[in-house]
C-alpha positions in Angstrom: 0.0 0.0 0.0 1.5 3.6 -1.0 1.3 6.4 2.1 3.4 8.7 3.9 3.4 8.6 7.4 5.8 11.3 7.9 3.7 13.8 5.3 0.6 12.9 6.7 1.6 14.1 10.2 3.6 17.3 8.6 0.2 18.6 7.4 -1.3 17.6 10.5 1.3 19.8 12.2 0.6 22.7 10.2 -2.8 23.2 10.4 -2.2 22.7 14.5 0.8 25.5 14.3 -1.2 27.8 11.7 -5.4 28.1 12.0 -4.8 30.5 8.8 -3.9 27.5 6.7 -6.7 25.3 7.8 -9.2 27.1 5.4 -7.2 26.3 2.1 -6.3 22.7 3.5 -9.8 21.7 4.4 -11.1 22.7 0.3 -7.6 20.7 -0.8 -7.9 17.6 1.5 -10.9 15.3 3.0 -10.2 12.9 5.5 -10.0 10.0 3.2 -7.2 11.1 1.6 -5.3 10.1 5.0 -4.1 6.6 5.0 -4.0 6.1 8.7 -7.4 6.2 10.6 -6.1 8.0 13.5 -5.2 11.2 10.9 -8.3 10.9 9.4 -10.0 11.9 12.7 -7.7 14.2 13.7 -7.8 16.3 10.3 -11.7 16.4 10.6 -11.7 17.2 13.9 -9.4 20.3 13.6 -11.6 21.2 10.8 -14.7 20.6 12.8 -13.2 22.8 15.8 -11.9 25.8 13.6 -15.2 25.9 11.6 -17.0 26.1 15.1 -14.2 28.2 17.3 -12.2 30.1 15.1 -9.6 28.4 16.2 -7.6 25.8 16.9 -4.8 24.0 19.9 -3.8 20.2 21.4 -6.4 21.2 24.3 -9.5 22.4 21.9 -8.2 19.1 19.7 -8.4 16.8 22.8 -11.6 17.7 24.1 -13.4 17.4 20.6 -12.1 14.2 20.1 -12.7 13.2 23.4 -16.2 14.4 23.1 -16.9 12.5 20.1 -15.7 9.5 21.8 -12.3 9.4 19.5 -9.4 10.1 22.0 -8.1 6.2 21.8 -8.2 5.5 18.6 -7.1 9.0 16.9 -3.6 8.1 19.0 -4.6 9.3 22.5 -3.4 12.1 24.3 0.5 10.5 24.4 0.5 10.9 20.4 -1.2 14.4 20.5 1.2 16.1 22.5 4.4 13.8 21.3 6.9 15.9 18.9 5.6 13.9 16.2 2.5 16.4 14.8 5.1 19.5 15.1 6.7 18.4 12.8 5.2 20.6 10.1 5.5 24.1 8.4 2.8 26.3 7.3 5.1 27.5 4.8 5.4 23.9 4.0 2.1 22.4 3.9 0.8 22.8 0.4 4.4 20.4 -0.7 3.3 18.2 2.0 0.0 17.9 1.5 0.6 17.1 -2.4 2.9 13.8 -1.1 -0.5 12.8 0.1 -2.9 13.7 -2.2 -0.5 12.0 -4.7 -0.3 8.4 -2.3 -4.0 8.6 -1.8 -4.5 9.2 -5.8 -2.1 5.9 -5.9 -4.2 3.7 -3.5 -7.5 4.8 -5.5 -5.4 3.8 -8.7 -4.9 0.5 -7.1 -8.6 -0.2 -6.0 -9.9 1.0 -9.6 -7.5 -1.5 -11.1 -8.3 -4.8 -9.0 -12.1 -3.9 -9.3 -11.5 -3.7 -12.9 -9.3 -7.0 -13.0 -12.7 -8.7 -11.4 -14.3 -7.2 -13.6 -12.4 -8.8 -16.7 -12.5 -11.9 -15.5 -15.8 -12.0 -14.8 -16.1 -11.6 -18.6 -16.3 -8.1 -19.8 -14.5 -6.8 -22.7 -13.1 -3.5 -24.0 -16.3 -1.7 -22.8 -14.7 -2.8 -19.4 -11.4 -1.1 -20.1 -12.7 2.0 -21.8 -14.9 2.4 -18.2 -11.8 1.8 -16.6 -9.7 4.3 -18.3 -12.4 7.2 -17.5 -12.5 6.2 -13.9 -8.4 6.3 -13.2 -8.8 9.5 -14.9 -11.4 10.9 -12.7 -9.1 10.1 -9.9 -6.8 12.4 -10.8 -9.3 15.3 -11.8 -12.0 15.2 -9.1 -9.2 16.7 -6.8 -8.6 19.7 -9.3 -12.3 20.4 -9.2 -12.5 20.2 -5.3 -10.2 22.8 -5.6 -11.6 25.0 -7.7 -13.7 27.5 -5.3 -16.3 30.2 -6.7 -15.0 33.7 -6.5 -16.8 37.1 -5.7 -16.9 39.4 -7.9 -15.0 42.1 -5.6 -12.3 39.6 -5.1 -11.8 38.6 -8.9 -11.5 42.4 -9.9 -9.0 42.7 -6.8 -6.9 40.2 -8.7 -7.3 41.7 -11.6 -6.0 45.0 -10.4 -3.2 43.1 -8.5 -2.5 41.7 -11.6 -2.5 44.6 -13.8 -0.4 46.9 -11.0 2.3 44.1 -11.4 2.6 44.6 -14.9 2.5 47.9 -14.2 5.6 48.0 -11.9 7.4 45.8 -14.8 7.1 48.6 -17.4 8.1 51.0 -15.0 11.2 49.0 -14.5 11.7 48.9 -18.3 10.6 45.4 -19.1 7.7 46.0 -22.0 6.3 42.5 -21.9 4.9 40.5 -18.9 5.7 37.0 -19.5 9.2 35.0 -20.2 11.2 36.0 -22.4 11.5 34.1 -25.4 14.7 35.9 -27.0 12.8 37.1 -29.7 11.8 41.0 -29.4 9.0 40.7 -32.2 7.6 37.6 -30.4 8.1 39.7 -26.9 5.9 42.3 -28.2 3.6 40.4 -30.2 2.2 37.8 -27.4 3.6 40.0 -24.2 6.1 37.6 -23.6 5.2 33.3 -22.2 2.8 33.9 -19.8 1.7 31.7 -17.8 -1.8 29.8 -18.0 -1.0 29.9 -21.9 -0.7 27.0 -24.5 1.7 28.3 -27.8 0.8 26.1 -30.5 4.2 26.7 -32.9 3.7 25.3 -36.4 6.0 24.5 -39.3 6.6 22.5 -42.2 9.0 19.7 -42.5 12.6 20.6 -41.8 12.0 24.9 -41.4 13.5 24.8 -38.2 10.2 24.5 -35.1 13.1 22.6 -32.9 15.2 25.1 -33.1 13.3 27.8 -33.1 11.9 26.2 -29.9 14.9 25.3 -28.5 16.1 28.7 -28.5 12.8 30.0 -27.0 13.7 27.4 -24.6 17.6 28.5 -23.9 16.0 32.1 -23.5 13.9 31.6 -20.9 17.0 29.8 -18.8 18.9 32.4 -19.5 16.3 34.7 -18.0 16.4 32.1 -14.7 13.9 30.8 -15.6 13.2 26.9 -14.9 12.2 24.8 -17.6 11.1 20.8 -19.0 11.6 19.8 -22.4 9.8 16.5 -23.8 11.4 15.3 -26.8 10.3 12.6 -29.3 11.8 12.9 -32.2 15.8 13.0 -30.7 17.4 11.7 -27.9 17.7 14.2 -24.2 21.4 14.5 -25.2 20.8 15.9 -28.4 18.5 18.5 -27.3 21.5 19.5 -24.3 23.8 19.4 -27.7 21.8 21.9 -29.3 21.7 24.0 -26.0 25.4 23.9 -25.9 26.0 25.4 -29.5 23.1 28.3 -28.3 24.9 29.1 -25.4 27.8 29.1 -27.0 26.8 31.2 -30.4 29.0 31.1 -33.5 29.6 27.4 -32.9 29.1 25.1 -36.5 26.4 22.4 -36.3 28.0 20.0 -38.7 31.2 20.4 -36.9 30.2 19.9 -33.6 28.3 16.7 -34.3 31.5 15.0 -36.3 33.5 16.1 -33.6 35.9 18.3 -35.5 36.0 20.9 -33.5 38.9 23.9 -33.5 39.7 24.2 -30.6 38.7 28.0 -29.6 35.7 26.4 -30.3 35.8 23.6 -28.1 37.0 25.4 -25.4 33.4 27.5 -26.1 31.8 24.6 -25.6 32.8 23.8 -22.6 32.1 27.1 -21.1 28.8 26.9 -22.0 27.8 23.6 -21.0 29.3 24.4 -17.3 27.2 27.7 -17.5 24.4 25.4 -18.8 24.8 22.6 -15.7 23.7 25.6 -13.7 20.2 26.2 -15.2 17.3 24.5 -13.9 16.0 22.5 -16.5 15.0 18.8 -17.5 14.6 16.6 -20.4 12.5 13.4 -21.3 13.2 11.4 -23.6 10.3 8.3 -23.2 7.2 10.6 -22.7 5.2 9.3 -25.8 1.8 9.2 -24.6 -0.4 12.0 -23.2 -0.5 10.3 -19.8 2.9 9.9 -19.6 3.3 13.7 -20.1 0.2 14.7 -17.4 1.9 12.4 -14.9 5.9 14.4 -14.8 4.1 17.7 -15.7 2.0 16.7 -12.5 4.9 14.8 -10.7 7.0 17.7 -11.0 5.2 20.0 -8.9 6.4 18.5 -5.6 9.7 19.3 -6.0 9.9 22.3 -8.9 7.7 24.6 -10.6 8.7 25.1 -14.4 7.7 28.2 -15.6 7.9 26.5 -19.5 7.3 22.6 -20.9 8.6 22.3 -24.4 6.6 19.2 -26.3 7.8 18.2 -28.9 5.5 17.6 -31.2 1.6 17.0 -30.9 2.2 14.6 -33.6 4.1 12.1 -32.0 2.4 12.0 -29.1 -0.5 9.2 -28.6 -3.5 10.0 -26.6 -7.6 9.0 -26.4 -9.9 9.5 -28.9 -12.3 7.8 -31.2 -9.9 9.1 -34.2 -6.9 10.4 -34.9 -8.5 14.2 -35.3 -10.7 13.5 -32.1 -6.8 12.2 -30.1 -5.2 15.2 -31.0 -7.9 17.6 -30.5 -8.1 15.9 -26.8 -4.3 16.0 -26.6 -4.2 20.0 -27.2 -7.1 20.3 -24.7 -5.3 18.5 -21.9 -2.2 20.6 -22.5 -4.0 24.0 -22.1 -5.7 22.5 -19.1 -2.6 21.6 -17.6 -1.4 25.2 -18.8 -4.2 26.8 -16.5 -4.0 24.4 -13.8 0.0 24.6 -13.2 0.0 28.3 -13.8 2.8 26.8 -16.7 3.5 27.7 -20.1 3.2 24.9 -22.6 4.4 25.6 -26.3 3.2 22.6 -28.2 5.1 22.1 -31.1 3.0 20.5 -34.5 3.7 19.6 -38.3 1.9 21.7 -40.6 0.0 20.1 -44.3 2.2 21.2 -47.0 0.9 23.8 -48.8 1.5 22.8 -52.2 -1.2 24.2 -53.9 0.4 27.8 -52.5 3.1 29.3 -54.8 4.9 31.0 -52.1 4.3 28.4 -49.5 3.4 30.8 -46.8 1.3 28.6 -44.1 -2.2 29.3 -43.0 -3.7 28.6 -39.2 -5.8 25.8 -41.7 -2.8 24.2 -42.3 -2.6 22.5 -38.7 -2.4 18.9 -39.6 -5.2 16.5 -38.8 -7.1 18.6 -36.5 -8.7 21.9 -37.1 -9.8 22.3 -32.9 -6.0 22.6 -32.1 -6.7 26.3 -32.7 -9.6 26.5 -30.5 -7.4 24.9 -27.8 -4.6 27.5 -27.8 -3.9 30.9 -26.9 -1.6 31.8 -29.2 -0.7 30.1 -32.5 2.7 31.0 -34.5 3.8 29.7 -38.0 7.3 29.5 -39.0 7.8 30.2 -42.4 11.5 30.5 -44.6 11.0 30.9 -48.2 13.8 30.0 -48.7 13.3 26.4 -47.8 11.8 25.9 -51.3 13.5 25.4 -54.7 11.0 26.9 -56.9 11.9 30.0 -55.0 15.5 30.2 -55.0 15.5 29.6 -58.4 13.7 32.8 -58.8 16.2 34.8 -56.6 19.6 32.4 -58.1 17.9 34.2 -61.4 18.7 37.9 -59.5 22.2 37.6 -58.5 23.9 35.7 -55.7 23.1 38.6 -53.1 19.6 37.8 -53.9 19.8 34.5 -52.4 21.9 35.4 -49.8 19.1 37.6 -48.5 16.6 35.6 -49.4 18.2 32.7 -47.3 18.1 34.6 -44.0 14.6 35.9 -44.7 12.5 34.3 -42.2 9.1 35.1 -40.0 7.2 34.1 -36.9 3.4 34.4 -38.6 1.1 35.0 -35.2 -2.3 33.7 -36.6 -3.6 33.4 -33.4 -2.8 35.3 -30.2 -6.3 35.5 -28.1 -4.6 38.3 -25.9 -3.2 40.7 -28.8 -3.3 41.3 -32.3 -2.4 39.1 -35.1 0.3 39.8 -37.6 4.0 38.5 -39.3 6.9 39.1 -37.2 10.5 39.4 -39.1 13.3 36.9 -38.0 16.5 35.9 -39.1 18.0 32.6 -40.5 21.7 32.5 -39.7 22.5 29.6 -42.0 26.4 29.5 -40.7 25.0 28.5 -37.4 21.9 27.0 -38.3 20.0 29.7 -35.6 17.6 31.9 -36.0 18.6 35.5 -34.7 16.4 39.0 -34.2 16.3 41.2 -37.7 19.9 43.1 -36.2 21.7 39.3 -37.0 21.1 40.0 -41.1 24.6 41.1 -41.6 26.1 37.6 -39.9 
């Protein structure tokens, strides 16, 4: 069986050393979510006696328990007053009381599974399973909703103005964009930044550059100490830190570093910036090919870290639930801007777009979303790269110029905003730096 005796009686602790974080840990927490029946009756009856008193102490908690005839089996008065329930933190509680949430989400796991072993082997079929699957997931998402309190109006327009002062006091201080800083000015400007609460869907055709392009986004936002989670599917963790590495160092050949043939001021640059790298807070996954798999670490993670950002990459290659393909990815960009909300995170989503053959110039449309036209009703924001210079049709026309044609034609490259529910649509100008295989801000067009 999967408990915590050592969180259970941290929260406990808590609530006894702090009334004021009883009221937030009686909507997060009901008595069943303790494994051991003596906490169970504790927990409800410090709820019971704050809800009634105002307040709370071992002698108010005594004589409750006592009065419901409770005293023996909650631990008596020995365990009460023993060092063991002060062993909690207010400041502490809500990464305690996650340990147990999360062991008593595991022991409902468990019972939903056995009743639906008996289940299949009292004969049912894949109706049994697909019953199954909704139930394990309503274990994890009938705690969100306990959580999720009705607000007063005067109390939601407080936040707002809270929230707007704060952005406020950023401007003053010369930031001109609220969220994290994705490296990219025009991006800045154009979506205020990553907020948080946000799911960035970033489109692109085959081989135009949406790792890159996110993996910079990504190396931006550590450099702005931020912390950070990148799921990849398509290469392995180490190749993502590899293309970190020649970011951080800048200038740095791709097709070089990867054959190892290195000069060695560059190596040296290298080096610098992977040990300036090992002191970022980031993570990568490399086996995270299911939708679950991602909920569970983007969940998981909140115990010990916050990230601010989760790179996926892509929506493609990830498998989820749906009676089709277009009804599994719709559901998979759904969860992801759930998750978005719920973690106060920002998830960019990474996706492969149709090609748009039956476009001259190639320039990709919100419509061109593979597979699912919904993804765009999911996300806050959806940006398009597009590099014209990606195409042959079209460097032939600009080989037929002069060389400086396709020179500048090469680095021409845009972020296309189609979406950004917050702000204005419109084409933002970036640069391809084809010696480094980067993308760079429009002052890069001379390198």
């Amino acid at each position: 069986m999967t408990f915590s005796l050592e969180a259970e009686q941290a929260v406990l602790g808590s609530m006894l050393l702090s009334a004021d974080v009883i009221p937030w840990a009686r909507t997060t927490l009901t008595p069943e979510d303790f494994y051991y029946p003596a906490h169970q009756k504790i927990f409800s009856a410090i709820v019971d006696t704050f809800r009634a008193e105002g307040e709370i102490d071992l002698i108010l908690l005594t004589e409750c328990l006592r009065g419901r005839k409770q005293l023996g089996s909650a631990g008596g008065i020995d365990y009460l007053f023993s060092d063991k329930l002060t062993m909690g933190t207010a400041h502490n509680i809500r990464v305690h009381a996650e340990i147990v949430l999360e062991h008593s989400m595991s022991r409902r796991g468990l019972a939903t599974l056995l009743a639906i072993k008996k289940e299949l082997e009292s004969g049912g079929g894949a109706e049994v399973l697909e019953a199954g699957a909704d139930r394990l997931k309503a274990i994890v998402t009938t705690q969100v909703d306990a959580e999720d309190e009705a607000s007063s109006a005067a109390s939601l327009l407080e936040e707002s103005t809270q929230a707007y002062e704060a952005t406020a006091e950023l401007y003053r201080q010369g930031k001109q964009f609220a969220g994290i800083d994705s490296g990219f000015g025009g991006l800045n400007s154009r979506l205020n930044g990553l907020c948080p609460g946000e799911l960035t869907v970033l489109g692109a055709d085959t081989s135009v550059g949406k790792t890159t392009l996110a993996c910079q986004i990504f190396h931006a936002a550590l450099k702005a100490g931020e912390a950070g989670a990148y799921i990849t599917q398509e290469e392995q963790p180490h190749q993502i830190a590899s293309r970190l590495e020649r970011i951080e160092a800048d200038g740095i050949n791709p097709d070089d570093h990867r054959k190892g043939r290195l000069s060695e001021e560059h190596r040296i640059a290298v080096e610098g910036a992977r040990s300036r790298l090992s002191a970022f807070s980031w993570w990568c996954y490399g086996k995270c090919r299911s939708m679950d798999k991602i909920e569970r670490e983007m969940r998981s993670g909140r115990r010990n870290r916050h990230c601010p950002l989760w790179v996926i990459d892509h929506l493609h290659r990830t498998s989820g639930r749906g009676a089709n393909r277009h009804l599994e990815l719709a559901m998979i960009a759904e969860r992801c801007k759930d998750l978005a909300l719920e973690l106060n995170t920002h998830v960019l989503l990474l996706s492969q777009l149709t090609r748009a053959k039956d476009r001259n110039d190639r320039r990709p449309r919100i419509d061109d979303l593979r597979e699912s036209g919904s993804i765009e009703e999911h996300a806050d924001n959806v940006v398009l790269l597009y590099r014209p210079g990606r195409y042959d049709h079209i460097r032939a026309i600009a080989r037929g110029k002069s060389e400086a044609a396709v020179r500048e034609l090469m680095a021409e490259s845009y972020a296309l905003c189609e979406k950004v529910r917050r702000g204005a649509v419109g084409s933002e100008e970036l640069v391809w730096r084809e010696n480094v295989a980067l993308f760079g801000n429009p002052f890069h067009r001379s390198m």
